[in-house]
CHARMM-style PDB file with segment names, atoms N, HN, CA, C and O in Angstrom:
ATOM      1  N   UNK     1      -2.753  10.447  14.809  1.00  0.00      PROA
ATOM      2  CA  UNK     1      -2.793   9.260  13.966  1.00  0.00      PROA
ATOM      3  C   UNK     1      -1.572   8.382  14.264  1.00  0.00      PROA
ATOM      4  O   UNK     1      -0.644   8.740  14.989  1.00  0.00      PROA
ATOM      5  N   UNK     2      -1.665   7.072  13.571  1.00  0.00      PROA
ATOM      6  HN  UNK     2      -2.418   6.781  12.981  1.00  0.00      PROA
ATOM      7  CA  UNK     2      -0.640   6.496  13.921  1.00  0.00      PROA
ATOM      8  C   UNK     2       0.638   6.128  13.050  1.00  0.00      PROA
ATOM      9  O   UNK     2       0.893   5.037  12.540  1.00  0.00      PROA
ATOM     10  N   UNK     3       1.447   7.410  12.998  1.00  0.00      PROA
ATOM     11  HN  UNK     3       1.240   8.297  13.412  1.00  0.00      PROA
ATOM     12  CA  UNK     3       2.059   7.865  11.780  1.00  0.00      PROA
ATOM     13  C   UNK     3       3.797   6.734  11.889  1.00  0.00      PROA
ATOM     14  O   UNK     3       4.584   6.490  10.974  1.00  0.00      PROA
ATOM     15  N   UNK     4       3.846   6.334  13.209  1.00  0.00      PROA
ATOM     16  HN  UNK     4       3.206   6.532  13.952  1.00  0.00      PROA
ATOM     17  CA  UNK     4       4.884   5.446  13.929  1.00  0.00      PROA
ATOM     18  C   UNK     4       4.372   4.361  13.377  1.00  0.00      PROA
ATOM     19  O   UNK     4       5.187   3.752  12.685  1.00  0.00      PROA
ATOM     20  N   UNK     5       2.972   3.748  13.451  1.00  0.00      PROA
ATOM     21  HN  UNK     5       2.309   4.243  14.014  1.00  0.00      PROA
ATOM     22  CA  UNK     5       3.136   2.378  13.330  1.00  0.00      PROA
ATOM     23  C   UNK     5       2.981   2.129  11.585  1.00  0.00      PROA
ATOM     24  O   UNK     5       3.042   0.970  11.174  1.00  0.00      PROA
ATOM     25  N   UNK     6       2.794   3.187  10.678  1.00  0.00      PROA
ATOM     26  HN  UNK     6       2.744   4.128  11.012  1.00  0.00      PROA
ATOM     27  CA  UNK     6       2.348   2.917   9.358  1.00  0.00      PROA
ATOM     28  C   UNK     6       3.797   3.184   8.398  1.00  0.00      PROA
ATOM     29  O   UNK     6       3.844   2.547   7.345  1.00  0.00      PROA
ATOM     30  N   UNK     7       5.046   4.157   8.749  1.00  0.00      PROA
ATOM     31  HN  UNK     7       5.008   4.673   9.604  1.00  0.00      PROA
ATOM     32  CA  UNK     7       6.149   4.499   8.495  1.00  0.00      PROA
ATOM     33  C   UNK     7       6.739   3.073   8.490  1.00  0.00      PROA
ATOM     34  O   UNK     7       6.287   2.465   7.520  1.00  0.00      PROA
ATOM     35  N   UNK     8       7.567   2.334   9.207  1.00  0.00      PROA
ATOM     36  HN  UNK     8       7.935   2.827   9.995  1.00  0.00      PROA
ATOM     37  CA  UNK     8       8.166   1.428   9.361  1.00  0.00      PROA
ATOM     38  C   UNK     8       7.599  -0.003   7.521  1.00  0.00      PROA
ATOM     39  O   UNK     8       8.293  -0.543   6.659  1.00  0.00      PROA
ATOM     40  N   UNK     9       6.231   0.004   7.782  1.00  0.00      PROA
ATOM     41  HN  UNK     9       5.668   0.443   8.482  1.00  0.00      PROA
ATOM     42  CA  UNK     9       5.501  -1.129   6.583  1.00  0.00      PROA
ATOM     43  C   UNK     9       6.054   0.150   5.302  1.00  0.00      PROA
ATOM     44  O   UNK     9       7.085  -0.124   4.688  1.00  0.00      PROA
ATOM     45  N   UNK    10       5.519   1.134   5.059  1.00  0.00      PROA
ATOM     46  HN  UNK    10       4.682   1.357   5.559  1.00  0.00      PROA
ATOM     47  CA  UNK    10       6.089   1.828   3.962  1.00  0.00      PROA
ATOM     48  C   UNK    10       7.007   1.858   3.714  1.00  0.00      PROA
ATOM     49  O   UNK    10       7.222   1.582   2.534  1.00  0.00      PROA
ATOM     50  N   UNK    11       8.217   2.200   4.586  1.00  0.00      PROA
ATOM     51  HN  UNK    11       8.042   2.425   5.545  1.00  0.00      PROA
ATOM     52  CA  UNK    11       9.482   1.631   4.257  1.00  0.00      PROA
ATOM     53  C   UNK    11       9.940   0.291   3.659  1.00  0.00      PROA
ATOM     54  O   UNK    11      10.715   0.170   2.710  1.00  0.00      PROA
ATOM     55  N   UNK    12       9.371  -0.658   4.326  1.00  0.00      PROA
ATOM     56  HN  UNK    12       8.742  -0.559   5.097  1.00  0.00      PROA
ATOM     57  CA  UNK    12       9.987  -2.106   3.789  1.00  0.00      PROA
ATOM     58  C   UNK    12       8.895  -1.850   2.664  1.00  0.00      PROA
ATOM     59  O   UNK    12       9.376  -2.612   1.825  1.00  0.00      PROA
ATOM     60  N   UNK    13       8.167  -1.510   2.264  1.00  0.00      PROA
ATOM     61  HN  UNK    13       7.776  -0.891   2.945  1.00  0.00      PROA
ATOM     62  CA  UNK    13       7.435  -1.455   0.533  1.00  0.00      PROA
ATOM     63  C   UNK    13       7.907  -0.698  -0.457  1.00  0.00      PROA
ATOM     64  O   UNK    13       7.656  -0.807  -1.657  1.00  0.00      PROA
ATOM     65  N   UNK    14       8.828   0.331   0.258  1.00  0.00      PROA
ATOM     66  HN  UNK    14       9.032   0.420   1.233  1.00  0.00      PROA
ATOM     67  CA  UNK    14       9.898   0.898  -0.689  1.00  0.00      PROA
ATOM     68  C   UNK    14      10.647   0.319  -1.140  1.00  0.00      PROA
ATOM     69  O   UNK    14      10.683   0.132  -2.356  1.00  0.00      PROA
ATOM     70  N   UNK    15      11.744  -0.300  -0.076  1.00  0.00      PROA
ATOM     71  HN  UNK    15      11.715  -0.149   0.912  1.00  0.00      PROA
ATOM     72  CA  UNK    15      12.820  -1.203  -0.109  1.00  0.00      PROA
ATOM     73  C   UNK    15      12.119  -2.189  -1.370  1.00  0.00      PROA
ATOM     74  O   UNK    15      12.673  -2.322  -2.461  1.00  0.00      PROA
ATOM     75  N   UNK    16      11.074  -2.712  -1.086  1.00  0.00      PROA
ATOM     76  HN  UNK    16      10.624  -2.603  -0.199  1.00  0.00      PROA
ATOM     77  CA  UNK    16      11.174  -3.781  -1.809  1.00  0.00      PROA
ATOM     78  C   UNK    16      10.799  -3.333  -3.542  1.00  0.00      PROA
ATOM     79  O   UNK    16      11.140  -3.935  -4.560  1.00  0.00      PROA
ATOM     80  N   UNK    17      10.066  -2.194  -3.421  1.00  0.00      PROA
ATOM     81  HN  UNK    17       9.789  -1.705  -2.594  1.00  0.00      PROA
ATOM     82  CA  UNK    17      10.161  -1.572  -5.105  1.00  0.00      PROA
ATOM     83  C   UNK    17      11.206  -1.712  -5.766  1.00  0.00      PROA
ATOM     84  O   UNK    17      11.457  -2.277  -6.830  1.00  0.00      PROA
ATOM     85  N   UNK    18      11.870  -1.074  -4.950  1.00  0.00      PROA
ATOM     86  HN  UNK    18      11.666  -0.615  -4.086  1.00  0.00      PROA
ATOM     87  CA  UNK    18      13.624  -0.855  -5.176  1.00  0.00      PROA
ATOM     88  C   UNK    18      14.261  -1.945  -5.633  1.00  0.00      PROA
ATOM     89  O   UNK    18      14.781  -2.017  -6.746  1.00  0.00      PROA
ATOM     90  N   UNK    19      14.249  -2.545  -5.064  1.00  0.00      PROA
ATOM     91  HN  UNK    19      13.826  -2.486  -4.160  1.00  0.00      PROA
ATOM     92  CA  UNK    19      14.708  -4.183  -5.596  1.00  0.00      PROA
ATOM     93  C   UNK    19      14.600  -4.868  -6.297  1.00  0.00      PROA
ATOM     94  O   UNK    19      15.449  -5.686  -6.654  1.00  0.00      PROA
ATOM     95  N   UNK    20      12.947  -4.664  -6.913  1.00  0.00      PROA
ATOM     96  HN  UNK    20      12.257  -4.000  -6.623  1.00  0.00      PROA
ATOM     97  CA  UNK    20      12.198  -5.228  -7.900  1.00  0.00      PROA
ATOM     98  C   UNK    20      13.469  -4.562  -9.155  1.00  0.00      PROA
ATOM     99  O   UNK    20      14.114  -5.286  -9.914  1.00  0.00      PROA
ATOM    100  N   UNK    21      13.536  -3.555  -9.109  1.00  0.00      PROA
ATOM    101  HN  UNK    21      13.012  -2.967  -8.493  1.00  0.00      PROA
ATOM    102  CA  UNK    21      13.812  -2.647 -10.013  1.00  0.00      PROA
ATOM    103  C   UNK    21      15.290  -3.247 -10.788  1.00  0.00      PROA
ATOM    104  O   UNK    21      15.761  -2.970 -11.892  1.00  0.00      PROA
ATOM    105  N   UNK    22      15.901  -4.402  -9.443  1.00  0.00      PROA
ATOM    106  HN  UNK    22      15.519  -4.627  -8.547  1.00  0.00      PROA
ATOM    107  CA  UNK    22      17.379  -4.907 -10.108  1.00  0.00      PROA
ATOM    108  C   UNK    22      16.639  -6.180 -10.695  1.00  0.00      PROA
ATOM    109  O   UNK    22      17.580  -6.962 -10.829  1.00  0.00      PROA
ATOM    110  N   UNK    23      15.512  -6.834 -11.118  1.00  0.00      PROA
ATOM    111  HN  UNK    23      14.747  -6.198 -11.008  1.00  0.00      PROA
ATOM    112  CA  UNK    23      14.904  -7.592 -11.456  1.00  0.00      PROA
ATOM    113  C   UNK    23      14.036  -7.299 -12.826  1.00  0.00      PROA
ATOM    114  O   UNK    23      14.056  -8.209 -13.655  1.00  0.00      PROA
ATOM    115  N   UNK    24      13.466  -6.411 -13.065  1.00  0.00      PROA
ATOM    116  HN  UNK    24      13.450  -5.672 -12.392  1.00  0.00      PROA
ATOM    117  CA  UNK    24      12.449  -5.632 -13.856  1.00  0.00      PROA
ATOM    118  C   UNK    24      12.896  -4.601 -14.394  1.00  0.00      PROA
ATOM    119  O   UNK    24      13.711  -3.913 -13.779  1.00  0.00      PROA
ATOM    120  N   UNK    25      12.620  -4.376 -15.218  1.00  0.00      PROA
ATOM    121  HN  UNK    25      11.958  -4.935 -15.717  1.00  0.00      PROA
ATOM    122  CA  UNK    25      13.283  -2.692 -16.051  1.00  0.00      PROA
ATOM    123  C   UNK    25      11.791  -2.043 -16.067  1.00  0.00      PROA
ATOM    124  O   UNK    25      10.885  -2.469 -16.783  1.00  0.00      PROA
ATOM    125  N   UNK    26      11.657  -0.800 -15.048  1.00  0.00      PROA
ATOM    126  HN  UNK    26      12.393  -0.454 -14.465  1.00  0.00      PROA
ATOM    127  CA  UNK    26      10.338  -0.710 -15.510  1.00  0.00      PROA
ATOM    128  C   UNK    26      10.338   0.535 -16.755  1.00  0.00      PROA
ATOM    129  O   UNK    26      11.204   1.359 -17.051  1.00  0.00      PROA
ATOM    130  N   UNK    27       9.007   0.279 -17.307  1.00  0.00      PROA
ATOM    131  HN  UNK    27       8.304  -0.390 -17.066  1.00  0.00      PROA
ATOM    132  CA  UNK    27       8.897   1.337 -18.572  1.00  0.00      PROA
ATOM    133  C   UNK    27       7.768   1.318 -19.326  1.00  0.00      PROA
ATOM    134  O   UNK    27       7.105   0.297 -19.147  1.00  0.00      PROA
ATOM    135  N   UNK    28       7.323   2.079 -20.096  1.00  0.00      PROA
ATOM    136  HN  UNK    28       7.861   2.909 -20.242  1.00  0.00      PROA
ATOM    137  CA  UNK    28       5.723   1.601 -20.615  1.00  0.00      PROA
ATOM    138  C   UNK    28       6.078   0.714 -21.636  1.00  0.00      PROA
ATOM    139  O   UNK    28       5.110  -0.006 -21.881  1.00  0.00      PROA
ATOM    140  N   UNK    29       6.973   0.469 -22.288  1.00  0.00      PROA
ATOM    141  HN  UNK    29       7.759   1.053 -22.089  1.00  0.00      PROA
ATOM    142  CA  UNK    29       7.151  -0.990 -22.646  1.00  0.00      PROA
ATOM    143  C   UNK    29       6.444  -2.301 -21.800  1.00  0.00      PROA
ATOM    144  O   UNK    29       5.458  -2.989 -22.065  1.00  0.00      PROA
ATOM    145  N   UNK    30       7.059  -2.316 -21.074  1.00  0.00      PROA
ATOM    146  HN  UNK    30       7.859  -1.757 -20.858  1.00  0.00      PROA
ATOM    147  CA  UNK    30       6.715  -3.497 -20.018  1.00  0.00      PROA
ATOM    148  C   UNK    30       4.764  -3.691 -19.204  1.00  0.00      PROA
ATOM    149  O   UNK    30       4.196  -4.478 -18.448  1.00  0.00      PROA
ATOM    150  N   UNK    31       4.548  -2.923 -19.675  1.00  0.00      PROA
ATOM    151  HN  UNK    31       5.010  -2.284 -20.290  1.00  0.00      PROA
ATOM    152  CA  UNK    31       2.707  -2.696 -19.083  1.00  0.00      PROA
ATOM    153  C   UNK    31       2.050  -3.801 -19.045  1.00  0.00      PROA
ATOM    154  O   UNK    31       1.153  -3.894 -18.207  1.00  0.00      PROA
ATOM    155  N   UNK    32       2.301  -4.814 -19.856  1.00  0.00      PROA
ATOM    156  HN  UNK    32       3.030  -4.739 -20.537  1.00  0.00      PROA
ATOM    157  CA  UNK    32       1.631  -6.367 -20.165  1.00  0.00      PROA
ATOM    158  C   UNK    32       2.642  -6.889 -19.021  1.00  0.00      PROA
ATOM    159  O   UNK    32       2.118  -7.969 -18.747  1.00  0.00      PROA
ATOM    160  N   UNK    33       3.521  -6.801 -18.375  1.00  0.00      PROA
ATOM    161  HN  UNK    33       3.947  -5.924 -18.598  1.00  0.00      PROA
ATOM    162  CA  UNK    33       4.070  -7.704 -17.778  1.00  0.00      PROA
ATOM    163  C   UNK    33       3.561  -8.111 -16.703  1.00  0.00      PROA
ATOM    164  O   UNK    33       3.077  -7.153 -16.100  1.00  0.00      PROA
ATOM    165  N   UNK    34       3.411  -9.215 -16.082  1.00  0.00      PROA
ATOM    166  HN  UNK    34       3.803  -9.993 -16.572  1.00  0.00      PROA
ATOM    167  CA  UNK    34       2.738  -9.621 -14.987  1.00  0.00      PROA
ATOM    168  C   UNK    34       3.588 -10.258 -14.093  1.00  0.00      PROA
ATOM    169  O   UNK    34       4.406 -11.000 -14.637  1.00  0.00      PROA
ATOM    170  N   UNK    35       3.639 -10.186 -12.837  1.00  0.00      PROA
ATOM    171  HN  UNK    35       2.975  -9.584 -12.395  1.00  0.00      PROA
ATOM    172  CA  UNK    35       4.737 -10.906 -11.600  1.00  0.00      PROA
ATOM    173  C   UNK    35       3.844 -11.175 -10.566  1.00  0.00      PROA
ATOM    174  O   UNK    35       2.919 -10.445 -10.208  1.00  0.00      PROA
ATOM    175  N   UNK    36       4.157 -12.244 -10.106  1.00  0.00      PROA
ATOM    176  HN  UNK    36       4.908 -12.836 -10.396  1.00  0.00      PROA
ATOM    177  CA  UNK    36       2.943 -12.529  -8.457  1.00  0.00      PROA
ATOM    178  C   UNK    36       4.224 -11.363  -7.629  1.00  0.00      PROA
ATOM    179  O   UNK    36       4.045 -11.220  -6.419  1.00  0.00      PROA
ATOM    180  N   UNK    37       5.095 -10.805  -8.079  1.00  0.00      PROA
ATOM    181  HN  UNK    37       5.240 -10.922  -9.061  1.00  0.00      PROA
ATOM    182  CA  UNK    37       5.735 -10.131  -6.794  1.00  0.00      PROA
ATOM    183  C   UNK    37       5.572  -8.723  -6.771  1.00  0.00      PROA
ATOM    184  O   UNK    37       5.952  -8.069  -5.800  1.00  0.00      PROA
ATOM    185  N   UNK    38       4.895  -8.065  -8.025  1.00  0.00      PROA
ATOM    186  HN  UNK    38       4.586  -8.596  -8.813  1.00  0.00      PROA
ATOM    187  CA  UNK    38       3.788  -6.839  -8.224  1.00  0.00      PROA
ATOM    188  C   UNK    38       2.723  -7.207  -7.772  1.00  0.00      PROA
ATOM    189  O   UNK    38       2.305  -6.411  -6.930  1.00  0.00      PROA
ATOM    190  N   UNK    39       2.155  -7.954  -7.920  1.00  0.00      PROA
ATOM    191  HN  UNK    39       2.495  -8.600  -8.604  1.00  0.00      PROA
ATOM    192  CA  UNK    39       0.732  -8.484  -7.305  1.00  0.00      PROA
ATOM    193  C   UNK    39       0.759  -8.027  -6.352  1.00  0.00      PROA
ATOM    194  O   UNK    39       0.222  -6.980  -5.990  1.00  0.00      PROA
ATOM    195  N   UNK    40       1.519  -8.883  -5.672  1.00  0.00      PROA
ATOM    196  HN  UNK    40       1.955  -9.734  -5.966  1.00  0.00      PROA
ATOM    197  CA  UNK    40       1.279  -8.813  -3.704  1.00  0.00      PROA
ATOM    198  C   UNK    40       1.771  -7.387  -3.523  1.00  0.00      PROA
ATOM    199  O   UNK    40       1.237  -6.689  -2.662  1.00  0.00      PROA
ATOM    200  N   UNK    41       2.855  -6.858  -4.356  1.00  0.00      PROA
ATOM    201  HN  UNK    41       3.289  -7.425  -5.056  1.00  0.00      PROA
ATOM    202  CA  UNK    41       3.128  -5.338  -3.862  1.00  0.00      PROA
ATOM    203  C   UNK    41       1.751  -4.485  -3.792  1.00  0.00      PROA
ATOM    204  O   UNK    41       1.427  -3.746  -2.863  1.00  0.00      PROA
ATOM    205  N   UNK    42       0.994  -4.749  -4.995  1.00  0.00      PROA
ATOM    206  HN  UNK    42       1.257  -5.349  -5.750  1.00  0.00      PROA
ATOM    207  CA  UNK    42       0.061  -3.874  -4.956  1.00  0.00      PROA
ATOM    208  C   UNK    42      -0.927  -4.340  -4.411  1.00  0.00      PROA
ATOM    209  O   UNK    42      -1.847  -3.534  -4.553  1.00  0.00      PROA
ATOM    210  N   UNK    43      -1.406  -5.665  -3.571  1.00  0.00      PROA
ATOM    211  HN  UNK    43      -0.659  -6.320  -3.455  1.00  0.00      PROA
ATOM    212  CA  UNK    43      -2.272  -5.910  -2.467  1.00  0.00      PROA
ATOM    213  C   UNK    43      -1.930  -5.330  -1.642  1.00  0.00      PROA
ATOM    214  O   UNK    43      -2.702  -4.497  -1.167  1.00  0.00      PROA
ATOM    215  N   UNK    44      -0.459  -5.520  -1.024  1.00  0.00      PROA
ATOM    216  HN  UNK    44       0.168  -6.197  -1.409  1.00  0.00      PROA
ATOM    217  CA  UNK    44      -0.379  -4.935   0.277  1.00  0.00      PROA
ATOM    218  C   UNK    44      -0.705  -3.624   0.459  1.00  0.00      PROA
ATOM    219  O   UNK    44      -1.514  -3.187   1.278  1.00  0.00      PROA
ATOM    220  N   UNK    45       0.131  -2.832  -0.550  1.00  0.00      PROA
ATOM    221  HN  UNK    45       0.788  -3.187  -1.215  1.00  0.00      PROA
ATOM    222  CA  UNK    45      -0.341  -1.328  -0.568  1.00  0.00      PROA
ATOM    223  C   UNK    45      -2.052  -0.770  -0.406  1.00  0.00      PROA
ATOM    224  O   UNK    45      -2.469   0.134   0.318  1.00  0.00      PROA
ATOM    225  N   UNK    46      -2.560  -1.352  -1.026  1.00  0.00      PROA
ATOM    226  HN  UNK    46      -2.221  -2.086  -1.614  1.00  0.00      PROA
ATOM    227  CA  UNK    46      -4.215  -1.479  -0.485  1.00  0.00      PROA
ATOM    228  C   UNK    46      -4.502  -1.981   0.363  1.00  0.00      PROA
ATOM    229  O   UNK    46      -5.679  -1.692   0.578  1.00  0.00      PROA
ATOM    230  N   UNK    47      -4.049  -2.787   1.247  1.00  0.00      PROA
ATOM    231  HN  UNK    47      -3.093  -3.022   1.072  1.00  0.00      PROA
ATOM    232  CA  UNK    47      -4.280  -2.740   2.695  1.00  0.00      PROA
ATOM    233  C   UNK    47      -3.795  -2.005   3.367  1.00  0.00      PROA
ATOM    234  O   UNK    47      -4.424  -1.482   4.286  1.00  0.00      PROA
ATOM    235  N   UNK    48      -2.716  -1.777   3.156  1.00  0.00      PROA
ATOM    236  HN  UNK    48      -2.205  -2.203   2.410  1.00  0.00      PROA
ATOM    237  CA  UNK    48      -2.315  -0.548   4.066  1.00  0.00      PROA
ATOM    238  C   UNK    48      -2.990   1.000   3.918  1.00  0.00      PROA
ATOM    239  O   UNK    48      -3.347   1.794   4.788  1.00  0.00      PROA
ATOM    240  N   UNK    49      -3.004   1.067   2.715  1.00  0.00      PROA
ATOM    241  HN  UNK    49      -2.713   0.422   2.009  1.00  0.00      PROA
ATOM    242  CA  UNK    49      -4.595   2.346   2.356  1.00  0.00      PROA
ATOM    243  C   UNK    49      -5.509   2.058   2.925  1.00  0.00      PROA
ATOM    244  O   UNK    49      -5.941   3.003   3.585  1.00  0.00      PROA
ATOM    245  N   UNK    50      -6.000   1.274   3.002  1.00  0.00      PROA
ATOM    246  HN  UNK    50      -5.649   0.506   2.466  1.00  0.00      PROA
ATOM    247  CA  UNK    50      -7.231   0.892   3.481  1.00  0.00      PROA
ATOM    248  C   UNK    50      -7.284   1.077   5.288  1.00  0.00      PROA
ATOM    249  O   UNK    50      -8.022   1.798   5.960  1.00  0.00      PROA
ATOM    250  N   UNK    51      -6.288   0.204   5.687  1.00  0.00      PROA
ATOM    251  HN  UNK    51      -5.689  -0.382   5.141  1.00  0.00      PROA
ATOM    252  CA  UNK    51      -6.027   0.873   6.959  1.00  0.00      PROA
ATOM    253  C   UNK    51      -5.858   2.275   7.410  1.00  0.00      PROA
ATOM    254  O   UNK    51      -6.500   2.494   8.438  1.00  0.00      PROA
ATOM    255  N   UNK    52      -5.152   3.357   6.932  1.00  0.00      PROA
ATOM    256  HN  UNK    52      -4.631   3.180   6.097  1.00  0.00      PROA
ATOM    257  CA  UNK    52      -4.981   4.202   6.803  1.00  0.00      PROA
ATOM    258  C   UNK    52      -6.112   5.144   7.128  1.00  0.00      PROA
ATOM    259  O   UNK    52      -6.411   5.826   8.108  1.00  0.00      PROA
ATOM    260  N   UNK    53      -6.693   4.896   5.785  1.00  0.00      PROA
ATOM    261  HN  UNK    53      -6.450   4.342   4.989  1.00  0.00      PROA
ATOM    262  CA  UNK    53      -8.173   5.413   5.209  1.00  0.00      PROA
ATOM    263  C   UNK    53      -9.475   5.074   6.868  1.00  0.00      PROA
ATOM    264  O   UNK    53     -10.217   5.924   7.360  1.00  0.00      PROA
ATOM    265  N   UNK    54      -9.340   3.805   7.265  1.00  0.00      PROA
ATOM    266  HN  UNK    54      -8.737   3.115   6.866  1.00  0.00      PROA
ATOM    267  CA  UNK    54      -9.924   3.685   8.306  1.00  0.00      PROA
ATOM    268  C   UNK    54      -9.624   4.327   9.599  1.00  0.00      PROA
ATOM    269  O   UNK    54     -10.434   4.621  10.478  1.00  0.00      PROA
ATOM    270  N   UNK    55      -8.308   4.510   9.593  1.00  0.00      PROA
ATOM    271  HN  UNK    55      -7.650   4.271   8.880  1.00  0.00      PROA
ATOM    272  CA  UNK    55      -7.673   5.314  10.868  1.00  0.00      PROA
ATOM    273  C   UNK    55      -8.128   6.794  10.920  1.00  0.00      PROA
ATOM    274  O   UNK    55      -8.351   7.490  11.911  1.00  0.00      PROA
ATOM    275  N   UNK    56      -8.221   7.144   9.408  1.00  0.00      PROA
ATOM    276  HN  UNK    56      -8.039   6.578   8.603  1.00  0.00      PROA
ATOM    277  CA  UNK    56      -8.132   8.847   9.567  1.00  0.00      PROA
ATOM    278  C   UNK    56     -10.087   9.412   9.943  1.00  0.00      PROA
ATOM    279  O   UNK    56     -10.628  10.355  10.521  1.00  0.00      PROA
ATOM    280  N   UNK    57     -10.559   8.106   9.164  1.00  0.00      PROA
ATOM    281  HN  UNK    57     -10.119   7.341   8.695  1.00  0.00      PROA
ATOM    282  CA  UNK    57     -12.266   7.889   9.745  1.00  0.00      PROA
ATOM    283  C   UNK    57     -12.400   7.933  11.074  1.00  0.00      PROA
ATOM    284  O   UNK    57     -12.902   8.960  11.530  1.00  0.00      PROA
ATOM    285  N   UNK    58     -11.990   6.837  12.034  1.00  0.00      PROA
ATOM    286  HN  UNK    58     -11.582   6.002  11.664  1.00  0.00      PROA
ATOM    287  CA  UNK    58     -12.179   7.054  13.255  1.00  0.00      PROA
ATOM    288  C   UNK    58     -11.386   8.203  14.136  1.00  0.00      PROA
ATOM    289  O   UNK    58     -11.620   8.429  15.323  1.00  0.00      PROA
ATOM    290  N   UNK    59     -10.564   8.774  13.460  1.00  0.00      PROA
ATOM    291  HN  UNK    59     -10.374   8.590  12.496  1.00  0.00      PROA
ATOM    292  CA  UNK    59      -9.783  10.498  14.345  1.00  0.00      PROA
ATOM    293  C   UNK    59     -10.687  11.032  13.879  1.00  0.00      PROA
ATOM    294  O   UNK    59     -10.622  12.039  14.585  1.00  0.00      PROA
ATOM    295  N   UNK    60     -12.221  11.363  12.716  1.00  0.00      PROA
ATOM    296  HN  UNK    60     -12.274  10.546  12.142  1.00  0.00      PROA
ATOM    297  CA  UNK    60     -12.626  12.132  12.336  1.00  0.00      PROA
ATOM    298  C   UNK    60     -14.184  12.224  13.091  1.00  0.00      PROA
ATOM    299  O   UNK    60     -14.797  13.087  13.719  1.00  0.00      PROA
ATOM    300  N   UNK    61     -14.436  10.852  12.660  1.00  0.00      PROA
ATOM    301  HN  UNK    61     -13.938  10.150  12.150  1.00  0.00      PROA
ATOM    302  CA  UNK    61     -15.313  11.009  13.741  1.00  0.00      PROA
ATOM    303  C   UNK    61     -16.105  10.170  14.679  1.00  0.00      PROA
ATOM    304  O   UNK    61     -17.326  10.160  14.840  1.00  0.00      PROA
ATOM    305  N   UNK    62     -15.102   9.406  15.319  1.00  0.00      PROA
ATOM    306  HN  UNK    62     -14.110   9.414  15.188  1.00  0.00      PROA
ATOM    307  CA  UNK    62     -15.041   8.841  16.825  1.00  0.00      PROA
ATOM    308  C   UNK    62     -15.385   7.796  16.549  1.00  0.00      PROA
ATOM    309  O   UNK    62     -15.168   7.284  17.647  1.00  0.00      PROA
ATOM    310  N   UNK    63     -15.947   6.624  15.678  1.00  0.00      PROA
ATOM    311  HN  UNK    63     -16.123   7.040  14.786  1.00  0.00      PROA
ATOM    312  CA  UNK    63     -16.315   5.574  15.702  1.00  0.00      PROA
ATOM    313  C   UNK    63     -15.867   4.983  14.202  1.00  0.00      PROA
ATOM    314  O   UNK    63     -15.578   5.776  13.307  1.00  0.00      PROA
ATOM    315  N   UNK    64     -15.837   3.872  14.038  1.00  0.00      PROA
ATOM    316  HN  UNK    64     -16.071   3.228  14.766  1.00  0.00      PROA
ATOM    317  CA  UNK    64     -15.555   2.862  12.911  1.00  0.00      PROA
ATOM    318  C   UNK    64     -16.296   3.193  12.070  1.00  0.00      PROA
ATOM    319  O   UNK    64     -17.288   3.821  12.441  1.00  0.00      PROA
ATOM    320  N   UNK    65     -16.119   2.904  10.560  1.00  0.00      PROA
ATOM    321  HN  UNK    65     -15.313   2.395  10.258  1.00  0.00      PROA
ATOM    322  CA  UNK    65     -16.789   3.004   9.524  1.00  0.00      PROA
ATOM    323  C   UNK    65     -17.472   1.632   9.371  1.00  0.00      PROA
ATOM    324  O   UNK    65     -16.954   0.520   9.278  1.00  0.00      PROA
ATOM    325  N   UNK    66     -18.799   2.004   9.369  1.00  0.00      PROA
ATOM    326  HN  UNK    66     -19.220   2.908   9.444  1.00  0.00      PROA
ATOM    327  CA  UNK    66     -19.926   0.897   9.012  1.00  0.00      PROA
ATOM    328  C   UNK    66     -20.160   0.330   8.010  1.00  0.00      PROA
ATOM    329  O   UNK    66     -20.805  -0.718   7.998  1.00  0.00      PROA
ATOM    330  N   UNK    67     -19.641   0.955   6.837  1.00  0.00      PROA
ATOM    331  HN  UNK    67     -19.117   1.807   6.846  1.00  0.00      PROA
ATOM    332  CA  UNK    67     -20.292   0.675   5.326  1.00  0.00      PROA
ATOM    333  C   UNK    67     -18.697   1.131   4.861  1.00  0.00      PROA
ATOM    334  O   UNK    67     -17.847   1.675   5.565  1.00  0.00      PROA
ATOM    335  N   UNK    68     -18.575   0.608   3.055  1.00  0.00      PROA
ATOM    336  HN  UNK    68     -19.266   0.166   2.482  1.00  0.00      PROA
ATOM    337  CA  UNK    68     -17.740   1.023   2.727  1.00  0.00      PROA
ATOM    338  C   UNK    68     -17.525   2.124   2.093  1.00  0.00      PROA
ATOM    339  O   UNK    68     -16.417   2.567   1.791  1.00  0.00      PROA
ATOM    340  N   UNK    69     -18.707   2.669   1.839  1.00  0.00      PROA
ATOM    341  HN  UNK    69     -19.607   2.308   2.085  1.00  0.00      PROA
ATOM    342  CA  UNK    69     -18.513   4.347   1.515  1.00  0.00      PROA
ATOM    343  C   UNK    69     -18.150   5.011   2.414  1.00  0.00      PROA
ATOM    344  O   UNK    69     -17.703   6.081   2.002  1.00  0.00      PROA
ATOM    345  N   UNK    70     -18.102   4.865   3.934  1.00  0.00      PROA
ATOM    346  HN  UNK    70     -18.465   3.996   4.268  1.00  0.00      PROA
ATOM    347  CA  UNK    70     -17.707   5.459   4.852  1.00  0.00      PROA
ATOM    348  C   UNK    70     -16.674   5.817   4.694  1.00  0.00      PROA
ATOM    349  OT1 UNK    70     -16.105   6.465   5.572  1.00  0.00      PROA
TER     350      UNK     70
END
């Protein structure tokens, strides 16, 4: 798999949690809170699952996923 090219994006999505964190206090207090800079954190992270998820499909079994239950 391609454990080199997916390490490097997880990292900078750490970093940037992290950061949030001198910005945001997180806590279940805060659950209503909304930021376009959680947003996009948690888009990206689903693309990168999603990629992922597609990579470990085609090592499994040799061709692209056709459908999205695949």
């Amino acid at each position: 798999m391609k454990e080199n090219l997916y390490f490097p994006v997880y990292q900078k999505i750490e970093n940037e949690v992290i950061n949030l964190t001198s910005s945001i206090y997180f806590s279940d207090e805060q659950i209503n809170v909304y930021s376009l800079q959680i947003a996009d954190l948690i888009i990206r992270c689903s693309i990168e699952l999603e990629s992922i998820a597609k990579d470990i499909y085609r090592e499994n079994n040799g061709k692209d996923p056709q459908k999205p239950g695949d």
